[in-house]
C-alpha positions, 0 to 999 in steps of 0.5 A: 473300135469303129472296126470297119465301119463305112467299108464300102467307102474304102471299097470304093478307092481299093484297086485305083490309083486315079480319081476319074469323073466315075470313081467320084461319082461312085465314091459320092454314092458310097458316103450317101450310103454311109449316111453322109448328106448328099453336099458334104458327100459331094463336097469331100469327094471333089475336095479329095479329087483335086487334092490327090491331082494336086498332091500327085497321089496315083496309088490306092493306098495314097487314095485311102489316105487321103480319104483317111485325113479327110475324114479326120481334118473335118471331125478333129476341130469337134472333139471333145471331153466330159467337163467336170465342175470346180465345185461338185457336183458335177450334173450331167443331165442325159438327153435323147429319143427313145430307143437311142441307149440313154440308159445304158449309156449313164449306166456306162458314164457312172462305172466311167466316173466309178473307175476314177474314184468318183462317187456317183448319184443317179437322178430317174428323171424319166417318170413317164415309161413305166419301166424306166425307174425300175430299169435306172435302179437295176444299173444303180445297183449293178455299178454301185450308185444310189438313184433318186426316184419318185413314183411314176407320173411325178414330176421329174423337175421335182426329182431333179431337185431332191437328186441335187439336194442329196448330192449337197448333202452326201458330198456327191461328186457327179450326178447323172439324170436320165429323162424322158425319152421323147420325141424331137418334135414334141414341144411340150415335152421339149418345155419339160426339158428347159423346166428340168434345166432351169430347176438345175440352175436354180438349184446348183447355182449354174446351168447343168455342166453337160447337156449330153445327148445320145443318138444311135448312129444307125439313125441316119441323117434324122440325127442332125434333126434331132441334135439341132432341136434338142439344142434349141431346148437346152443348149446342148453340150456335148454328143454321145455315139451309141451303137457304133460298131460293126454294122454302124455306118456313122456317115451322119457324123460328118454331116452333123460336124459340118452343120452344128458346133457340137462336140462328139464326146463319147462312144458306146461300142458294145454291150458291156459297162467297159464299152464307153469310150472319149471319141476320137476322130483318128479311129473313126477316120481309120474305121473307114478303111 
């Protein structure tokens, strides 16, 4: 996982052994290049260069180190888990823009909860895209989850509550609902969302226990903007990391972490129903170098 990820940044202190006024500089350029906003980057460069004068560190490895904790100190307080309700079922409600992975991601989180002994009911919220029900019920039938749906054009906070309804009367454990996927921007569709989540509480006696939003960590700093607006909508709970393998650069993480106080919960790492991990601040800071 996260197998070379931001390795320009590791790059950059390869071969040195002190932090002068260029390297700092060079190694600012590389964290903005990663995606990381240009204060936190300023911010972790100068952090690491008074801690490697004061600590004495005058090797590359001790530099690569550094960087390695640095990256962990600010991203470790923001690690998180799915949290499972008392009183099933438990509703993970999935949020994101188009083309993040939201499908393929609740598709992952159902053969996750199915690998424990779960059983799982899948709600086709995204009534607006013509393929989305068709493509929720292929990945239903691929993990094993039966999903509730209604035509195209139907009211999602309707399917919402006949997913809820089923779920009370099968004895469901975990209900995963996709929506629609939409622009941060668009109020009318962000009011759709809270319509969503207040027929869930009214519904289920409690507000959805995971407001899951996924971002693609290609998406550079555009993501702080769309965790923060999707969080003005529905309170968001939890983050899930699409797209997070080789070519990733993931910098926006750290950016994100500085600004929000939203947990970073999950990981998509590649293609297959296996590849969904619990994030882990230790791997993403050892991906650096």
């Amino acid at each position: 996982m996260l197998k070379g990820l931001m390795r320009r940044v590791g790059n950059v202190l390869r071969g040195r052994t002190t932090l002068d006024e260029e390297t700092v500089e060079e190694l600012e350029a590389a964290l903005v290049q990663a995606d990381v906003s240009v204060p936190v980057a300023m911010e972790m460069a100068q952090q690491l260069r008074e801690r490697a004068e004061r600590e004495r560190v005058t090797d590359e490895e001790g530099l690569l180190q550094l960087l390695r904790d640095e990256a962990y100190q600010r991203l470790a307080p923001h690690e998180g888990e799915i949290e499972l309700a008392d009183s099933p079922p438990t509703v993970i409600l999935v949020l994101g823009v188009n083309g993040v992975g939201k499908t393929t991601t609740i598709a992952k989180l159902a053969h996750m909860f199915k690998s424990q002994g779960r059983n799982v009911l899948l709600a086709a919220g995204d009534t607006f895209r013509a393929a989305a029900v068709e493509q929720l019920q292929r990945w239903g039938e691929r993990v094993g989850c039966d999903v509730i749906a209604q035509k195209m054009g139907a009211d999602p906070g309707a399917v919402m509550f006949d997913a809820l309804e089923a779920a009370k009367a099968r004895g469901t454990d975990v209900v995963i609902a996709d929506t629609a996927g939409r622009l941060h921007t668009k109020v009318n569709l962000m009011e759709e969302l809270r319509k969503m989540g207040r027929i869930i509480e009214r519904a289920n006696g409690r507000p959805a226990d995971e407001r899951l939003l996924v971002i693609d960590a290609n998406t550079g700093q555009n993501a702080i903007n769309q965790a923060r607006e999707f969080n003005q909508a529905v309170d968001v709970t939890g983050i899930a990391i699409t797209k997070l393998d080789s070519t990733a650069k993931g910098g926006a993480l750290l950016s994100l972490t500085a600004e929000m106080e939203i947990p970073l919960k999950l990981v998509g790492t590649g293609e297959k129903l296996e590849d969904l991990e619990l994030f882990s601040a230790r791997e993403f800071a050892d991906g650096i170098v």
